[in-house]
Backbone as CSV, one residue per row, in Angstrom:
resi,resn,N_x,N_y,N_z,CA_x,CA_y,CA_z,C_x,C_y,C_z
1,UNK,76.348,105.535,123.356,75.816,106.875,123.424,76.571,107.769,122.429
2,UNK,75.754,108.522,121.249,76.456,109.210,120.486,77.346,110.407,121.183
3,UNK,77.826,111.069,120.246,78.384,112.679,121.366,78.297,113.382,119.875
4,UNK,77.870,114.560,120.099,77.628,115.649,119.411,78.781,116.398,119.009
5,UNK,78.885,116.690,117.898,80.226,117.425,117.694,79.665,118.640,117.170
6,UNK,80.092,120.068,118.094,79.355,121.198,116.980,80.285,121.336,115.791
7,UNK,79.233,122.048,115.178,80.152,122.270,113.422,81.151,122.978,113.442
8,UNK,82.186,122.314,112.737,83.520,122.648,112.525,84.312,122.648,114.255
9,UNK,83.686,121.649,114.744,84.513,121.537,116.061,85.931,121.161,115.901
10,UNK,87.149,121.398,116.351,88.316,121.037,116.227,88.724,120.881,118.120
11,UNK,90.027,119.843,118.552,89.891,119.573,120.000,91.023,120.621,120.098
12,UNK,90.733,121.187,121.047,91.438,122.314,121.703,92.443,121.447,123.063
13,UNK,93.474,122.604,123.258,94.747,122.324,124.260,93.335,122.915,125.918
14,UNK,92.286,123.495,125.499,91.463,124.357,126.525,90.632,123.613,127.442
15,UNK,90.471,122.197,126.723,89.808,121.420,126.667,90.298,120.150,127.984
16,UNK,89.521,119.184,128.628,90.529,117.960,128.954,90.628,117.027,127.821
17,UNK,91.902,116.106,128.280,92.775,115.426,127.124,91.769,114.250,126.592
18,UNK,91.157,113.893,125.582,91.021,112.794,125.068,89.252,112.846,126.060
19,UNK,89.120,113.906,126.287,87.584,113.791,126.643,86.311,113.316,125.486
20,UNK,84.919,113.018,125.654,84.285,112.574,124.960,84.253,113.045,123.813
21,UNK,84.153,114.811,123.319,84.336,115.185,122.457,85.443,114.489,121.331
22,UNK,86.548,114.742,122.101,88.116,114.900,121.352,87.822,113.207,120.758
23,UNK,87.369,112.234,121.457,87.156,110.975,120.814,86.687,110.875,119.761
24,UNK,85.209,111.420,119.851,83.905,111.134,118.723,84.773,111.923,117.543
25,UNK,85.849,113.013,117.984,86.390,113.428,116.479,87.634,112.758,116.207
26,UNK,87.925,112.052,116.809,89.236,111.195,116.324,88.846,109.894,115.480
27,UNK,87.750,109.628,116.278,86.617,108.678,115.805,86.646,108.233,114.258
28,UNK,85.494,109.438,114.159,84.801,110.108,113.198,86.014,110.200,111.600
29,UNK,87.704,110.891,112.451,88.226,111.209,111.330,88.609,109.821,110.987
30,UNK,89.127,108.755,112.008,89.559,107.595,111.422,88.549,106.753,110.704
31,UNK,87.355,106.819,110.728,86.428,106.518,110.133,86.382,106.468,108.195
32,UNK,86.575,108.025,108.693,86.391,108.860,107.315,87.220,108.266,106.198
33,UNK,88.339,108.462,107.126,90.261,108.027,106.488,89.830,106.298,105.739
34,UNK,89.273,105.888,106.489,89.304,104.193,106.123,88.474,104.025,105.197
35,UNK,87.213,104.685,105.464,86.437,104.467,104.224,87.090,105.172,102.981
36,UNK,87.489,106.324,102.626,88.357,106.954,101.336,89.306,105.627,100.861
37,UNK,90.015,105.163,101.967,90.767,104.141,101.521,90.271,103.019,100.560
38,UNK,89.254,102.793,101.509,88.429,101.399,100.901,87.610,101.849,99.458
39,UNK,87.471,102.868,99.626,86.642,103.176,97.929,87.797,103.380,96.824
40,UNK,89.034,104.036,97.175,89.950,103.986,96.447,90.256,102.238,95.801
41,UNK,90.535,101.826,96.754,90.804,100.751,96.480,89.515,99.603,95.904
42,UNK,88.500,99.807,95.350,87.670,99.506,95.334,88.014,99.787,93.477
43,UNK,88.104,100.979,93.450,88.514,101.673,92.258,89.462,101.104,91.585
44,UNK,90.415,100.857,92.116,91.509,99.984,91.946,91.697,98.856,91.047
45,UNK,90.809,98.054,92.203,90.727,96.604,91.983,90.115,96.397,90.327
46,UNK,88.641,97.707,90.128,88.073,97.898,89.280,89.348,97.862,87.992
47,UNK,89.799,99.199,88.113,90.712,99.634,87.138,91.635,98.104,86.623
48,UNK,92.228,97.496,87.486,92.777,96.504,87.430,92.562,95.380,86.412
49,UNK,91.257,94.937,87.006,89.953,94.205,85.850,89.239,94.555,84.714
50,UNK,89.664,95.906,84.509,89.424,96.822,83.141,90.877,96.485,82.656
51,UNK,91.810,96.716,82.604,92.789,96.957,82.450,93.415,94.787,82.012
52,UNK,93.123,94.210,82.527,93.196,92.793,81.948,93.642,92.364,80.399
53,UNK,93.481,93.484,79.803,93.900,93.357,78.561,94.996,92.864,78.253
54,UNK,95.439,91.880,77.167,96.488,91.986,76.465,97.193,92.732,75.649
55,UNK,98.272,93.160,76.307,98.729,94.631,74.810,99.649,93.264,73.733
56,UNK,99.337,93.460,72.834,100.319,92.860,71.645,101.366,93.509,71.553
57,UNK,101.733,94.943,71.940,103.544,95.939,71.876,104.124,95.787,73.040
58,UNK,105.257,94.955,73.069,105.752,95.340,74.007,106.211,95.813,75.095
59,UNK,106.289,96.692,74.753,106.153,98.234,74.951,105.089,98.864,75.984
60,UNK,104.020,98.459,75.571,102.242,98.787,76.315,102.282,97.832,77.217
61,UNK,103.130,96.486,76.750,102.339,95.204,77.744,103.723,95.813,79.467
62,UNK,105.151,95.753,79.130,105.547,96.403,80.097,105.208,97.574,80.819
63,UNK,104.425,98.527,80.222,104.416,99.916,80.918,102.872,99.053,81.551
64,UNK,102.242,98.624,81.165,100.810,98.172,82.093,101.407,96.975,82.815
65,UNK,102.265,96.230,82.703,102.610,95.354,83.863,103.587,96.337,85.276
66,UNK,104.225,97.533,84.879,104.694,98.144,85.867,103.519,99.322,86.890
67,UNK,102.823,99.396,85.698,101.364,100.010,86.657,100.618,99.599,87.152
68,UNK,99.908,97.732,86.657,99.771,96.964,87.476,100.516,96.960,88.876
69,UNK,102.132,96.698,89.196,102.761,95.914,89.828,102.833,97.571,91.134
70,UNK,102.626,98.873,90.362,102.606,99.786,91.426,101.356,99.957,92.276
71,UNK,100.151,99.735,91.414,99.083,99.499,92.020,98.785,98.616,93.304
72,UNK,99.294,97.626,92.778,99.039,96.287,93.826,100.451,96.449,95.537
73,UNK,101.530,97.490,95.276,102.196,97.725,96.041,101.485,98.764,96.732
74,UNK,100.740,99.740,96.501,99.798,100.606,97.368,98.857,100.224,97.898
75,UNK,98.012,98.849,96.900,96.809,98.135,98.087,97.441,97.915,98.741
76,UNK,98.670,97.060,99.045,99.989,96.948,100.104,99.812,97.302,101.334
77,UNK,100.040,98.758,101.367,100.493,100.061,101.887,98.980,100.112,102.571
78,UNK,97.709,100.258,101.562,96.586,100.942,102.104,96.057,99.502,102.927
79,UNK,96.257,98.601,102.898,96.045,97.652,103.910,96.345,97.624,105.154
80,UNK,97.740,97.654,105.148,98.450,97.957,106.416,97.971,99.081,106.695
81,UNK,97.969,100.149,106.631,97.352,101.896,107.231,95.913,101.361,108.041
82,UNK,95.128,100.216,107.210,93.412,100.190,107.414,93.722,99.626,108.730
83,UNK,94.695,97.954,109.125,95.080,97.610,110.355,95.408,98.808,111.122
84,UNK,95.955,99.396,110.781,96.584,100.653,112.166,95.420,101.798,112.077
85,UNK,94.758,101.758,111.264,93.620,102.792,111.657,92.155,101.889,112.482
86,UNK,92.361,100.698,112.401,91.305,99.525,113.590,92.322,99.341,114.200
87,UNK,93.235,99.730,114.915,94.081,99.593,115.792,93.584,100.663,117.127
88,UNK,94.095,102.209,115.735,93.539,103.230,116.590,92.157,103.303,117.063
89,UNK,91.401,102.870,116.649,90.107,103.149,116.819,89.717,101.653,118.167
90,UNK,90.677,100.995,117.356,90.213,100.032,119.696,90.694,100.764,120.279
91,UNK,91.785,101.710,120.040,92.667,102.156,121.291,91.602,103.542,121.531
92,UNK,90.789,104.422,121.019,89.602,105.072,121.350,88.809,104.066,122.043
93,UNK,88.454,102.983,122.112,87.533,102.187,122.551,88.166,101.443,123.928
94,UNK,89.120,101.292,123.635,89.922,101.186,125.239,90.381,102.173,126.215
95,UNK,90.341,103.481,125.830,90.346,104.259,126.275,92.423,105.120,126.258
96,UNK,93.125,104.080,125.623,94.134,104.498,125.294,94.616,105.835,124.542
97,UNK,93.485,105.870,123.769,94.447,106.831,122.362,94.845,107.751,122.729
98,UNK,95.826,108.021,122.257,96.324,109.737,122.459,97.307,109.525,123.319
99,UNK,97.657,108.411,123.740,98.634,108.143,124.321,100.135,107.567,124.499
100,UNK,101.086,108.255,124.165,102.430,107.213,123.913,102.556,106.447,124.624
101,UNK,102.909,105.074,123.628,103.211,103.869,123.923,104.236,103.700,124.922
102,UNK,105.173,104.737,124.897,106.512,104.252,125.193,106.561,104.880,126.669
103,UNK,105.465,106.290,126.923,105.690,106.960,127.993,104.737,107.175,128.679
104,UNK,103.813,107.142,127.854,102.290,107.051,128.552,101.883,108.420,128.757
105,UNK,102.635,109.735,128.114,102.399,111.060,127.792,101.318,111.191,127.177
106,UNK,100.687,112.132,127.121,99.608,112.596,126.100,100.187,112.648,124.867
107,UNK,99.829,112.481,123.647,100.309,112.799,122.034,99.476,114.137,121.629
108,UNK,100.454,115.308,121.301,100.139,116.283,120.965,98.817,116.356,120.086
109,UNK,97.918,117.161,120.378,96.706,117.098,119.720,97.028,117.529,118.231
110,UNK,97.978,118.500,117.704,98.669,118.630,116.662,98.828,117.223,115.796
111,UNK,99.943,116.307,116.522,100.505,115.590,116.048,99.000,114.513,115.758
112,UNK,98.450,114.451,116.672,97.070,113.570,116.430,96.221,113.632,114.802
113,UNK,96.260,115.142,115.044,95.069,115.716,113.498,95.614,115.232,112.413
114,UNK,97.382,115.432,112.824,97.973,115.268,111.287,98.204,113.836,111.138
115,UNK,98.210,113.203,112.074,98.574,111.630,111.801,97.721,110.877,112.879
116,UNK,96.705,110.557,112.378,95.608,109.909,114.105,95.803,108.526,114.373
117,UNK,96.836,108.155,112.942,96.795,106.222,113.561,98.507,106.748,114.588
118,UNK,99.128,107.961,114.950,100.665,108.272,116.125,100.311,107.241,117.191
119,UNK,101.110,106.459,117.188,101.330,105.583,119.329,102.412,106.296,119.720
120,UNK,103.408,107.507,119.219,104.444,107.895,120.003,104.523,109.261,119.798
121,UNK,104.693,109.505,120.838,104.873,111.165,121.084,105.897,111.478,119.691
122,UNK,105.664,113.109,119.773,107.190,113.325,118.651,108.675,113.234,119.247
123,UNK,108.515,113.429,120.718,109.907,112.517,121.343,110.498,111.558,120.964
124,UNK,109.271,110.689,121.659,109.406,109.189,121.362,109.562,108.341,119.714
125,UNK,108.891,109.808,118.827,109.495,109.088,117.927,110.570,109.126,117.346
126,UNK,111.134,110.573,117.631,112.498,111.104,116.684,113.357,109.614,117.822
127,UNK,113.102,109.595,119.045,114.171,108.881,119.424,114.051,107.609,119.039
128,UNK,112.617,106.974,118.561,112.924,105.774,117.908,113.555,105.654,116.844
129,UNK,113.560,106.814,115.542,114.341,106.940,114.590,115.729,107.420,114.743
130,UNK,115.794,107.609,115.842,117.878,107.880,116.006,117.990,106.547,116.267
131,UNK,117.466,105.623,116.671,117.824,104.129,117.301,117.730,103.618,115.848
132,UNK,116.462,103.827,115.256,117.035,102.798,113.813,117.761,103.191,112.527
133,UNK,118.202,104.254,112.685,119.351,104.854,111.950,120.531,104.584,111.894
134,UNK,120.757,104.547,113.538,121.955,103.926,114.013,122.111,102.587,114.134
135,UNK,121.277,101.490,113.845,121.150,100.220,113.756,121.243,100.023,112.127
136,UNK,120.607,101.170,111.339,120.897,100.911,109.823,122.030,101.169,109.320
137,UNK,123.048,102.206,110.362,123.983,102.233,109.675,125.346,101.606,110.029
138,UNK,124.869,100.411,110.551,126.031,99.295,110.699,125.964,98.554,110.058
């Protein structure tokens, strides 16, 4: 069953948590997010296969093997993000999202907009990053 989002709907604190609305737009944005990804990278791959050339200078052939080698470290990156954005989006479908992992709190609707693949509150996360700080710095 679809759900209607009016225009320029944003999920309100006024609202209940993670109700049908607040989904179809968490939805919707992880949607959005994955596809940008995938066309970027689409672009990419393109540029990549344009780019096949042999430079005869030196010079050209290193600076296009280090832009190659940055390229292919961001498909990297945008791979992993695409897993955690079909992560989030079962966890809408399981009825989880919005929920810390660690406490089972609501995740600030804030913290949601700005980052929608969050599993941890901003508690839960500063305190996961004092734990691996302090594990990095031994």
């Amino acid at each position: 069953m679809a759900v209607r989002l009016p225009k320029g709907y944003m999920p309100s604190d006024d609202e209940p948590f993670m109700n049908k609305r607040q989904k179809e737009y968490f939805r919707r944005k992880l949607e959005k997010w994955k596809e940008d990804i995938l066309i970027e990278n689409r672009e990419t791959l393109q540029h990549l296969q344009d780019d096949s050339v042999q430079h005869p200078d030196l010079a050209d052939r290193a600076s296009s093997e280090t832009e190659r080698s940055l390229e292919l470290r961001t498909r990297d990156r945008q791979r992993k993000l695409i897993a955690k954005i079909d992560a989030a989006i079962r966890r809408i479908d399981e009825g989880t999202y919005g929920y810390c992992e660690e406490t089972g709190e609501p995740i600030s609707l804030k913290r949601l907009d700005a980052r929608p693949i969050a599993t941890l509150s901003i508690e839960a996360q500063e305190r996961h990053e004092r734990r691996e700080k302090v594990y990095r710095d031994d």
